[in-house]
C-alpha distance (Angstrom), angle and dihedral (degrees) to the residues before:
residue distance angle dihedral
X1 . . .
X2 3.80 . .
X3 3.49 115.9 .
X4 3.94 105.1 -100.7
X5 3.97 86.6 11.7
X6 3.79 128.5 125.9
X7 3.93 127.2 -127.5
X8 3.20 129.2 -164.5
X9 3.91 134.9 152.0
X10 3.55 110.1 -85.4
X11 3.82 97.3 -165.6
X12 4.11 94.3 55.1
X13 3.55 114.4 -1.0
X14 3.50 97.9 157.0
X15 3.81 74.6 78.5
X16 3.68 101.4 39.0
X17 3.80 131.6 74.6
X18 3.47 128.7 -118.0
X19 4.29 114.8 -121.9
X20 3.78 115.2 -160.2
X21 3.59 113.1 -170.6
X22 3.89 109.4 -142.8
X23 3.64 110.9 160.1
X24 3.38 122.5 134.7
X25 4.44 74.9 24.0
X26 3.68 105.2 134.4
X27 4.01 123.5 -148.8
X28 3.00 129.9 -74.7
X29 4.10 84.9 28.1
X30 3.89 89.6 56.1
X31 4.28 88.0 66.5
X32 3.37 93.7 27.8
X33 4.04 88.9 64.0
X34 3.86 91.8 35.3
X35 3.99 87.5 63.6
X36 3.67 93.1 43.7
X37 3.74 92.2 54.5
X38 3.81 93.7 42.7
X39 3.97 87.9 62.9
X40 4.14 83.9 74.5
X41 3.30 98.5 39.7
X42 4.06 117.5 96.7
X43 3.96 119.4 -128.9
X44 3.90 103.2 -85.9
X45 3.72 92.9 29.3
X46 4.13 115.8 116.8
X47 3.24 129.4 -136.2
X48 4.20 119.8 -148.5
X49 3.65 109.2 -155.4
X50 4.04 112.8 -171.1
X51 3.87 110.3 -173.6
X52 3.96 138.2 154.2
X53 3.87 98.7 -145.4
X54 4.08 109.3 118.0
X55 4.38 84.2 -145.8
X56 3.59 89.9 59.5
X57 4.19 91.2 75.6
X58 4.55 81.4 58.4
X59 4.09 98.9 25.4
X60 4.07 100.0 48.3
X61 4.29 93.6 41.8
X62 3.64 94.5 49.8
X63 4.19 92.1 36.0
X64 3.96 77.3 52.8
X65 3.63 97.6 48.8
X66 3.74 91.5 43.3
X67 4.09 99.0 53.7
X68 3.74 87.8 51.3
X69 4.15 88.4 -105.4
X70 3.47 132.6 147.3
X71 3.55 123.6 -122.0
X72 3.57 106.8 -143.7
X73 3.86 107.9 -172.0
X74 3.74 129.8 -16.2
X75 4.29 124.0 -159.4
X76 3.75 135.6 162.4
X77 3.86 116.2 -145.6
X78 3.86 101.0 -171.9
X79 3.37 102.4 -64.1
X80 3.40 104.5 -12.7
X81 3.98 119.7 92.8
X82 4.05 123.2 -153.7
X83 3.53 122.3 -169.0
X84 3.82 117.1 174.2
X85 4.14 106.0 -145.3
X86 4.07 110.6 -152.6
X87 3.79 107.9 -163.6
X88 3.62 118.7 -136.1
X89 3.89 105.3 168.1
């Protein structure tokens, strides 16, 4: 993956997710990015955001909550922040 790039899978990705790459992303870029990728994603599909910004863990739940959303599952690794984005709308 490039760094900042997305991956899905080409061949289904109504079943795949959609990785975004954000580390070394800082806010408000990180949910700026998350609702640009969003746009391509289909209703159903999940985005995985992985970035290193501490105002992720407050920016991407209330950017979530906000775009009507669902935050799937949320987990810090050290430094690094994952937040699985469920879209609904």
């Amino acid at each position: 993956m490039i760094d900042g790039g997305i991956m899905g899978d080409p061949v289904n990705p109504e079943l795949s997710e959609t990785r975004l790459d954000l580390r070394g992303v800082r806010c408000p870029h990180v949910v700026l990015r998350a609702k640009k990728a969003l746009r391509d994603i289909p209703v159903g599909g999940v985005l995985v955001l992985e970035c290193t910004d501490p105002l992720a863990a407050i920016d991407v739940p209330h950017f979530v909550n906000q775009t009507g959303h669902a935050l799937a599952a949320q987990e810090k690794r050290d430094t690094l922040f994952i937040f699985r984005i469920e879209k609904r709308r």
